[in-house]
C-alpha positions in Angstrom: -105.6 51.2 79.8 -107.2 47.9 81.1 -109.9 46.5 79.1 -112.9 44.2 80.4 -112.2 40.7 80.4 -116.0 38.6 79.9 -115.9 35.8 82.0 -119.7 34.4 83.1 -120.9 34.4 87.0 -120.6 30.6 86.9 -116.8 30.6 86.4 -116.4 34.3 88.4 -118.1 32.1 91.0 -115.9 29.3 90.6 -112.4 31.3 90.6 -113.7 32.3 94.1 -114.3 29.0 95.1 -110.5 28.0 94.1 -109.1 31.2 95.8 -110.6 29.9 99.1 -109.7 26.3 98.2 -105.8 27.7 98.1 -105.9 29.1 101.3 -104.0 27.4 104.0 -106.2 24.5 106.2 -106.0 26.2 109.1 -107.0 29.6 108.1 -110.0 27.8 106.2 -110.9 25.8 109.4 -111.6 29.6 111.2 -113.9 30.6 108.0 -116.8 28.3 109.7 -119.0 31.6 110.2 -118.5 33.2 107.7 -120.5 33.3 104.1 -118.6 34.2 101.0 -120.6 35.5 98.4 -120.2 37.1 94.9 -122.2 39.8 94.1 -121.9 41.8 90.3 -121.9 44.9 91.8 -120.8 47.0 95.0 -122.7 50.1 95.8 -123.0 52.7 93.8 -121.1 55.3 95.9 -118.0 52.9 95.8 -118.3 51.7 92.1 -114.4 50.2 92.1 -114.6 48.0 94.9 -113.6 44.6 94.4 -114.6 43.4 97.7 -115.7 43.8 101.3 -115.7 42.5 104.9 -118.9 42.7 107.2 -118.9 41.1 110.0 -116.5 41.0 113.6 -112.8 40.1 113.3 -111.7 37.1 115.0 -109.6 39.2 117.2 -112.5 40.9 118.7 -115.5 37.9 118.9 -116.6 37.3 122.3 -119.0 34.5 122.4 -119.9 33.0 118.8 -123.2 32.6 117.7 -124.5 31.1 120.4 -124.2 34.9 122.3 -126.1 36.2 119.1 -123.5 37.1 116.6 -124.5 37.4 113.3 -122.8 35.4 110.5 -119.3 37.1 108.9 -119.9 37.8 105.3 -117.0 38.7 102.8 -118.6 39.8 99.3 -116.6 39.4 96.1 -117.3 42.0 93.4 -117.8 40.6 89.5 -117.9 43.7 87.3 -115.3 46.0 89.1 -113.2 42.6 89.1 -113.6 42.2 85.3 -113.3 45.5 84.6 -109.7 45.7 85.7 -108.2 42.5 84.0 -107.4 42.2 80.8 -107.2 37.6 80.5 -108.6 34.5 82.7 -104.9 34.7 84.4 -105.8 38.0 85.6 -108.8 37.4 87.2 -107.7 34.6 89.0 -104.9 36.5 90.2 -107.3 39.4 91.4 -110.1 37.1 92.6 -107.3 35.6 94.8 -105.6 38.3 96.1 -109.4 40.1 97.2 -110.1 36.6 98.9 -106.8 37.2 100.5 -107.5 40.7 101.2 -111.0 40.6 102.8 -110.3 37.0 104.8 -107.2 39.3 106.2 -109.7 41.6 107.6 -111.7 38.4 109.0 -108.4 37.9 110.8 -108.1 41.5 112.0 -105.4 42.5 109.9 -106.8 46.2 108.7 -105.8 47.7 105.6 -102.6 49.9 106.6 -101.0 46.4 107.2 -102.3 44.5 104.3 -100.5 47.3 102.4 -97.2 47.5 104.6 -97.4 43.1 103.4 -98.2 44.0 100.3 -102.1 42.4 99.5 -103.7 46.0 98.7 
């Protein structure tokens, strides 16, 4: 069993950052609506989610903001996160690959592919 690595919302916050600082220029560049926030929990009725996707896929935007779109938001979940990883290495492997995961979605990619590539 997995134990609970302690890591503070500071550097949770920062291993996000650094996830989204590896990811390629161009993908970055089509990030501009799109807030990514960390948030220590996820809802109560989904207590092992490590992150989530609101907002329209790129594949399906039809105007921007300017046709009233709200912004994309992608949250990243602290304690689930924690609660899975065992070290600092672990984290930041699992804080990247839900970036990865939930900027997929941002792209359209739903969650049958992610797995068939395998980021699930």
């Amino acid at each position: 069993m997995r134990g609970v690595y302690a890591m503070s919302r500071e550097e949770f916050e920062q291993a996000v950052d650094d996830a989204l600082a590896e990811l390629p220029a161009d993908f970055a560049d089509l990030l501009t609506n799109t807030a990514v926030i960390v948030e220590d929990d996820p809802p109560p009725d989904e207590p092992d989610l490590l992150g989530f996707y609101d907002g329209v896929a790129l594949t399906e935007q039809w105007g921007g903001l300017e046709s009233g779109q709200l912004p994309n938001v992608i949250v990243i979940f602290r304690n689930p996160t924690l609660r899975i990883c065992d070290s600092r290495e672990d984290v930041l492997e699992e804080v990247y690959v839900t970036v990865v995961h939930e900027v997929a979605h941002h792209f359209g990619i739903d969650d049958d592919r992610l797995h068939e590539l395998g980021w699930d």
